[in-house]
N, C-alpha and C positions, 0 to 999 in steps of 0.2 A: 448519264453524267457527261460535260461536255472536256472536251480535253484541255481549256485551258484549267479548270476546278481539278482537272485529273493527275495534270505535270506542271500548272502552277506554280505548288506549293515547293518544288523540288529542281526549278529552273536556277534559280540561283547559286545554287552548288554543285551543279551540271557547267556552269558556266565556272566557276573555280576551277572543276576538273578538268575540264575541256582546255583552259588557260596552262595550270600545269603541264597538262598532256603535251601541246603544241609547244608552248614554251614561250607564247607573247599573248594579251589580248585578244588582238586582232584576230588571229587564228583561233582561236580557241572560240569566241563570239561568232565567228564568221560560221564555224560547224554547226554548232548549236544552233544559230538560225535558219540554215541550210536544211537541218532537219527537222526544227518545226514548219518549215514551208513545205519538205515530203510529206509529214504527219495531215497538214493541212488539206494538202491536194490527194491525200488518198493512197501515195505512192507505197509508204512504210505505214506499220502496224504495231501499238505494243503489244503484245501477248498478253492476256487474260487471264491463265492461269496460275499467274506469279506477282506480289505488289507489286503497285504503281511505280514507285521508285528504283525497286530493282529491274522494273520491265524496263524503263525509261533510259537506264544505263545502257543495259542488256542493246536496244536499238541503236543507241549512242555506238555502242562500240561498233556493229552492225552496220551501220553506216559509214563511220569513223573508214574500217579497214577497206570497203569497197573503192572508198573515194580514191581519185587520182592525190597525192600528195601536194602536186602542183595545182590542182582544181579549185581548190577554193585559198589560195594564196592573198593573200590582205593585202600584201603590199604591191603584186604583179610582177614579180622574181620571175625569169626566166628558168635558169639551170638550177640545180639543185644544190642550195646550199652545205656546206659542212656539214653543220645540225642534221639536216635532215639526211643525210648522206651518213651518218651514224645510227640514226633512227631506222634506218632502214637497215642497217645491218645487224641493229639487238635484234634478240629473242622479244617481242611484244611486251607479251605478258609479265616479263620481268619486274620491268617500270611498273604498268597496269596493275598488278596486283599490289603490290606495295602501295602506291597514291591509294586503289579504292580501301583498302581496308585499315594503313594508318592516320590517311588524312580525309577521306567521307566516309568514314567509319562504320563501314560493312564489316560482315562476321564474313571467315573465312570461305562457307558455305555459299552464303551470300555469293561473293568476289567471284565464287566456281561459276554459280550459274550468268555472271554477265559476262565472262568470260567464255566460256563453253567449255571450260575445263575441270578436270578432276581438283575436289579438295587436297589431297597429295600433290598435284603439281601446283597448284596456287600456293604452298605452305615453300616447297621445291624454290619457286619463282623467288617470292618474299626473300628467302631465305641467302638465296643467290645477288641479290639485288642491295640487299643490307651490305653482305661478304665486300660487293664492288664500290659501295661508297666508304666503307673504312679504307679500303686499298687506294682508292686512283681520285679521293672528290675530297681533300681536305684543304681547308681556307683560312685567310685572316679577316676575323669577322667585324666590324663596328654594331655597337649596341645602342640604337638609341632609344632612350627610355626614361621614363620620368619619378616612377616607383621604383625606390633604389632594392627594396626586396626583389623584385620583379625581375630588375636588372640582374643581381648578383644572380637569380636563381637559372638566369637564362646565359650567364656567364657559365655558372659551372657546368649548365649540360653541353653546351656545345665544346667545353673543355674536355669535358669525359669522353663526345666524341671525337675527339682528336683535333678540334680548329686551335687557333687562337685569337686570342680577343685583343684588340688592339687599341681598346675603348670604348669607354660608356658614357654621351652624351646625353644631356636631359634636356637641351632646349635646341631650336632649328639653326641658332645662328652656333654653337657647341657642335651640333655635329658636321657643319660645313666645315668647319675648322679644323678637327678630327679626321677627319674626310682626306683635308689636303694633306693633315703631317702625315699619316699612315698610309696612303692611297688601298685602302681595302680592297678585298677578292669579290665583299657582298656585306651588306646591310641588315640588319634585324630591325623592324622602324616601327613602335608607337605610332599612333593617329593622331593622341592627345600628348602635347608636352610640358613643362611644368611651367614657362612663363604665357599659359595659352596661345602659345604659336604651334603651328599644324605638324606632323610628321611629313605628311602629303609633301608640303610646301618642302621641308628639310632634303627630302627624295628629291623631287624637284632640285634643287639647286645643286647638290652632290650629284647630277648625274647632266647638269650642264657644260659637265669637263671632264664626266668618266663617264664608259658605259659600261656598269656592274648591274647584279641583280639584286633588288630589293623585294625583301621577303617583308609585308606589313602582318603585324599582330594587333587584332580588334576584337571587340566582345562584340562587335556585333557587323559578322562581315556579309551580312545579307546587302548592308545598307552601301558595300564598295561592289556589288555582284550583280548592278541591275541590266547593262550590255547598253546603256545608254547616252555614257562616255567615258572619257579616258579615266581606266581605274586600272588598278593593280592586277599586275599578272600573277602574284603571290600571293596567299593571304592564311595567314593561321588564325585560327578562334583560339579569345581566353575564354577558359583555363586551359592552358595546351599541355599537351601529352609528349614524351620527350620524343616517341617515337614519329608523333606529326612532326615534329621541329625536325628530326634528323630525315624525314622521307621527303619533305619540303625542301629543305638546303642541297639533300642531293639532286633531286629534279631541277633545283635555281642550277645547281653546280654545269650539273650534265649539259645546260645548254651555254654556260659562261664560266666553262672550266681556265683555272685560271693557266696563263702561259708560262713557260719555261723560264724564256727572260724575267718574264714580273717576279716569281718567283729567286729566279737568280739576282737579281736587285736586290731584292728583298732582306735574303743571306746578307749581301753585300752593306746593306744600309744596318744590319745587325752586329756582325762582324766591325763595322768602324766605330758601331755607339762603343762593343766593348772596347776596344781600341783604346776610346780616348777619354772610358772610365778610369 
């Protein structure tokens, strides 16, 4: 069987991962192809005794942690940014486990062997990593969305996790608008909105005058995941799972945690609405 019929089927959501992982496109596409050029040339190997899919990760990370950080850099960064200067100082596995099994929906088992860790400390990691996004990763979120079920159901989860919502737009020219009264932490974005104008587009234009992270929600996020242009760094499938939304937004957070100022504004801009109720 030849190896693209082999990892194919499973490059797409390698490339989601990969995207999460690093925290931009670029990086995330730039791995992924890095390693099917080793795959190609013979350098790296998947394993045989274990699915395709999970071998495919298993190599992913494999390669992932050899790499120099700076080595395969997309944009030609010299030192090392903040991001990655945090990245380096987690526990790996923390993040890793959590991504592979809330949001590429590996079994915990699974997550052990691409990680090369015990079932107990993958459950350990999860567990730790949940703990750090109720503590230190909460935000004001904008909803855009055009199914108002949809919307309200994606309101109350990230309520229950502790964000707040700070609007629910249904068309692209709503949430630019939205956008500017609230200035959000991050975005929740539809593809499709109700006066058939794009989410895409909506992102676009809200991020022509902020730079936040936009988490897109699709039923069908193969078709944003081909590595052939500018597509989403985020991306959740419907029907989403509350704990993909919360492993999602922390990974958005962790890279575009929001600041102390914006936050202190924020109080501030609260603070005088009551004022001058």
């Amino acid at each position: 069987m030849s190896m693209t019929s082999t990892v194919g089927p499973y490059l797409p959501y390698l490339r989601r991962y990969a995207r999460s992982l690093t925290g931009s496109q670029a990086s995330g596409d730039a791995y992924v192809r890095a390693l099917l050029e080793a795959m190609l040339e013979g350098n790296v190997t998947l394993r045989q005794d274990i699915p395709p899919r999970i071998a495919l990760y298993r190599l992913f990370h494999e390669f992932w942690s050899a790499s120099s950080p700076r080595a395969l850099d997309a944009d030609g960064a010299g030192d090392l940014s903040a991001v990655e200067q945090r990245l380096q100082a987690l526990q790996p596995s923390k993040r890793e486990a959590l991504l592979l099994t809330a949001v590429e929906g590996f079994f915990v088992h699974e997550a052990a062997i691409i990680l090369d860790l015990r079932t107990d400390e993958v459950e350990d990691a999860i567990g730790a990593t949940l703990r750090a996004i109720d503590r230190d990763l909460t935000s004001r979120i904008l909803i855009v969305e055009d199914e108002m079920i949809i919307a309200l159901d994606l309101e109350n989860l990230v309520t229950e996790l502790g964000h707040t919502v700070v609007g629910i737009a249904t068309t692209r020219q709503e949430a630019v608008r939205l956008a500017k009264e609230h200035e959000p932490d991050l975005v929740l974005c539809d593809i499709q909105l109700a006066d058939g104008s794009s989410g895409v587009d909506a992102a676009t234009d809200i991020l022509h005058s902020t730079s936040i992270p936009v988490i897109f929600i699709t039923a069908f996020p193969e078709c944003l995941l081909t590595g052939e242009r500018l597509e989403p760094t985020y991306l959740i499938a419907k029907p989403f799972l509350r704990d993909t939304v919360k492993a999602t937004i922390g990974q958005a957070l962790f890279f575009h945690k929001p600041t102390i100022p914006h936050a202190a504004n924020a109080d501030g801009k609260e603070r005088e609405a009551h004022a001058s109720a």
